[in-house]
N, C-alpha and C positions, 0 to 999 in steps of 0.2 A: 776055702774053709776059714783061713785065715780073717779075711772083709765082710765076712758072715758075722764070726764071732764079734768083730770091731763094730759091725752094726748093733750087732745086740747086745755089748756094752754102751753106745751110747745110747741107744732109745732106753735103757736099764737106767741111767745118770740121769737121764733127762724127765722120768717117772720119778726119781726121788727127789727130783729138785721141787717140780710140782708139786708134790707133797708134803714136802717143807715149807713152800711159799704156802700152801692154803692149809698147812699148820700154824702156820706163822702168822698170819692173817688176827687183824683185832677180831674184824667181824665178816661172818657168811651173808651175802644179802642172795637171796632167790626172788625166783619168777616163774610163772606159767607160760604153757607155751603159744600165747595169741598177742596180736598186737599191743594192746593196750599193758599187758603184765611187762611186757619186756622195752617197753619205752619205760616204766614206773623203776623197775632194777636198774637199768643203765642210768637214768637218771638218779638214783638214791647212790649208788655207787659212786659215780662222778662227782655228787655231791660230797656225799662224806670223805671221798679221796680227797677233795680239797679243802676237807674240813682237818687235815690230818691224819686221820685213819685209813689203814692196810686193809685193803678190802678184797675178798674172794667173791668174784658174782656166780652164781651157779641159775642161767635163767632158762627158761623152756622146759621145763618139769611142770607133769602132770597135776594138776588137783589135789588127790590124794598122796599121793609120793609128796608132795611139797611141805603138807601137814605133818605129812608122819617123819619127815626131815626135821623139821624144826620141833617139831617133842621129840625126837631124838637127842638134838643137840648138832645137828649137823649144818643147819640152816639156823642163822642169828634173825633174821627180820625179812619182812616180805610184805607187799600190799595185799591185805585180804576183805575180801564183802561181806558185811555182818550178816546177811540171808545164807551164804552160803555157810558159813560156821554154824547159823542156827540150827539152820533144816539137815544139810550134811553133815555136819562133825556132833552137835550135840543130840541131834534127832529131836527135835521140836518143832511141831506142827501147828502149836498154836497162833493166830496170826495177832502180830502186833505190830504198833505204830513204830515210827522210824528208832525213837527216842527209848524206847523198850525193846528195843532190838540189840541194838548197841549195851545198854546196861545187861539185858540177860548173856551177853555172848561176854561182855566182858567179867560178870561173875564166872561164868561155867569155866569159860577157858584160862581165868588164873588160879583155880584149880590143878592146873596144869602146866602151872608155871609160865604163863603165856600172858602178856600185857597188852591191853590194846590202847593204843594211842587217842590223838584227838581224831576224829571221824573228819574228812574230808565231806565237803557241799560235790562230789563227786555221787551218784546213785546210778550204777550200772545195773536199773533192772527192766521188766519190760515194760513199753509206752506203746501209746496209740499215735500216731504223728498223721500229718495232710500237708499238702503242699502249701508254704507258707502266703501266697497269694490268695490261694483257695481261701484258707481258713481265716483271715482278714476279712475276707469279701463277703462271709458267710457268719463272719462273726464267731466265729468257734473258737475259744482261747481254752478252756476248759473240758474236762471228760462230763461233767455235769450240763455245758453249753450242749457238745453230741449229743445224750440222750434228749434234752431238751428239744432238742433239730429233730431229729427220728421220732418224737412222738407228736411234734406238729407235723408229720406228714413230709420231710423232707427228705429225698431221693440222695441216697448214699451207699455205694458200694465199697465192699471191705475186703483186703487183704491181710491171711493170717496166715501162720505156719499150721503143717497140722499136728503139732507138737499142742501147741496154743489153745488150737480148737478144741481137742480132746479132753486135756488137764483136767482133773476135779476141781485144781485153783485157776483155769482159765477163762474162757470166754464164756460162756455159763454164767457161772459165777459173777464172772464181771457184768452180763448183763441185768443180771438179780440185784446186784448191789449199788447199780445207778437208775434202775427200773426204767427199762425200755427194753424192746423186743425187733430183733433182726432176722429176716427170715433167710432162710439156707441159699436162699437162690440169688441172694444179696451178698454172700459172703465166700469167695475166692480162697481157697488153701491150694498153697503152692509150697517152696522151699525158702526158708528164710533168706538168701540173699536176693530172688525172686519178687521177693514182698517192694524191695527197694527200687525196683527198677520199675515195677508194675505201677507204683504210685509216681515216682516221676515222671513215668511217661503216662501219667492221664489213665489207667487203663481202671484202678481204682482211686477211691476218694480217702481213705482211711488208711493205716498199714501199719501191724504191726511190726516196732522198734526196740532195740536195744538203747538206753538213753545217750549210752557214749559212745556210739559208731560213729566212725568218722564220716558215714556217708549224709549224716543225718544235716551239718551245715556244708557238704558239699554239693550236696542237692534242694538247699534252702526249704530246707522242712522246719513245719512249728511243730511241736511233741507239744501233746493236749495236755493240760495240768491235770494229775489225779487227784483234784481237791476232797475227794471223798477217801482216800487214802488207802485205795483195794490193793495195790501190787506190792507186794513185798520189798522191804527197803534193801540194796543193796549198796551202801555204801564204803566206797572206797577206804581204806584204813592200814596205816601201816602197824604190824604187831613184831613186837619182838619179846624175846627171850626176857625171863625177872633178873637172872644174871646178870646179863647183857647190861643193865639200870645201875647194876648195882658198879660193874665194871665202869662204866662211863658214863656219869652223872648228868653230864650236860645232853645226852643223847637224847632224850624223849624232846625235851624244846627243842633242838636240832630239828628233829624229824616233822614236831609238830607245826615249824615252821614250814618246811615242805605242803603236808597235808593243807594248811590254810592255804594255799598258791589255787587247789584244785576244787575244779567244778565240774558240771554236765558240760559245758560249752567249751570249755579249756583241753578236757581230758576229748572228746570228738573232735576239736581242731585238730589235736597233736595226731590224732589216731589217722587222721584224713591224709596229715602230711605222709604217711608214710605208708596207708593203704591203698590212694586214690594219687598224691602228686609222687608217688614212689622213692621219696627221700631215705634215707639210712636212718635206723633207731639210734643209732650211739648223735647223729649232727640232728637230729629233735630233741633229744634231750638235753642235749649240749645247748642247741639255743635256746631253751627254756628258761636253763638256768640262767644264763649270759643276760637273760631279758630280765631278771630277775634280780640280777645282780648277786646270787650264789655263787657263781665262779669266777 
């Protein structure tokens, strides 16, 4: 009875230490719970810890829980996609270019006390990719080059999710908005990590991509430019608290030096280290910085 009670006073001590420490914390930094979100926390984290500041990371929260943390006040800063603030937090359906993306999510949401930073050259949204050889040899740099290819008559088979295929903003649409016509018997729906393996191995020519998979330069893929600018910008961004600004002045250059480091090719290498060469999230972001010279 006795070593019962002794244990349940110390896990009781060791619940309010915790809580004192992420009381005590300058700042909350969060993350979601997929690769890319959680190399972005451990590395903000690591960062600002050596920037001086007492950092509480809270990474692997859902989408919506993570939002609704941080307009709480529970969660200081976190990297968010301007499409997904759009369409999910503000409910805006209208489609806009990258640069109206950003400005409308950053009015709505400091409404709500919420600041968004400088936008990372990071755009995790969906792409058409081919195997980088392939699309050399065929000359395909562009989504405008594809449709060009398909309406002279060129034999192309495609891989999509059928998430993708279905969408009202998906493949439809996208083939409307580059004017060219794919017929069904030309186009494969399988499961998106399917997509990835199907176009490596030859089985199709096309496939649709997430732009910052890490699998995308592990498998030496080109991602077709959307010069016509149909997919929704999802650009990587870190957002923190007005408080937050108002508390540590120097914070937003801080951060925004970060955001400048990040790209589609930067943010897919890091992702690759650690989905495909199975490294630890804490030693990729670590070396990041180190490379960086942030730490």
């Amino acid at each position: 009875m006795m070593k019962t009670l002794c244990t349940a006073l110390i896990a009781l001590a060791m619940a309010g230490t915790a809580l004192t420490q992420a009381q005590a914390a300058d700042l909350v930094v969060g993350g979601k719970n997929f690769t890319e979100q959680q190399i972005l926390a451990s590395m903000t984290s690591q960062y600002l810890e050596a920037l001086g500041y007492d950092i509480d990371t809270r990474a692997g929260m859902g989408t919506a829980v993570l939002r609704q943390a941080q307009e709480n006040g529970q969660v200081d800063v976190y990297w968010e996609y301007t499409g997904t603030s759009l369409i999910n937090f503000n409910n805006v359906s209208e489609q806009l270019d990258p640069e109206a993306t950003y400005q409308r999510v950053r009015e709505l949401d400091a409404e709500k006390g919420l600041v968004w930073l400088e936008p990372s050259a990071a755009n995790n949204t969906y792409a058409l990719a081919m195997r980088r050889d392939d699309a050399e040899e065929r000359g395909l740099l562009s989504l405008s080059d594809l449709a060009a290819a398909v309406n002279n008559g060129e034999d192309l088979e495609f891989g999509l999710n059928a998430e993708f295929y279905a969408r009202d903003d998906g493949w439809r649409p996208l083939l409307e908005a580059y004017d060219f016509q794919v017929g069904r018997s030309e186009v494969s729906r399988m499961d998106s990590g399917l997509v990835y393996q199907a176009l490596r191995d030859g089985q199709v020519d096309v496939g649709l991509v997430f732009a910052t998979d890490g699998r995308i330069p592990a498998f030496d893929f080109h991602v077709l430019e959307d010069d016509g600018e149909f997919f929704p910008a999802y650009a990587l961004t870190p957002v923190v608290r007005e408080e937050n600004l108002t508390d540590f002045p120097d914070l937003a250059d801080q951060l925004n030096a970060l955001s400048a480091l990040l790209d589609d090719m930067t943010m897919a290498a890091l992702n690759a280290e650690v989905d495909v060469d199975g490294e630890t999230i804490e030693r990729v972001a670590e070396n990041f910085l180190r490379e960086h010279d942030l730490l």
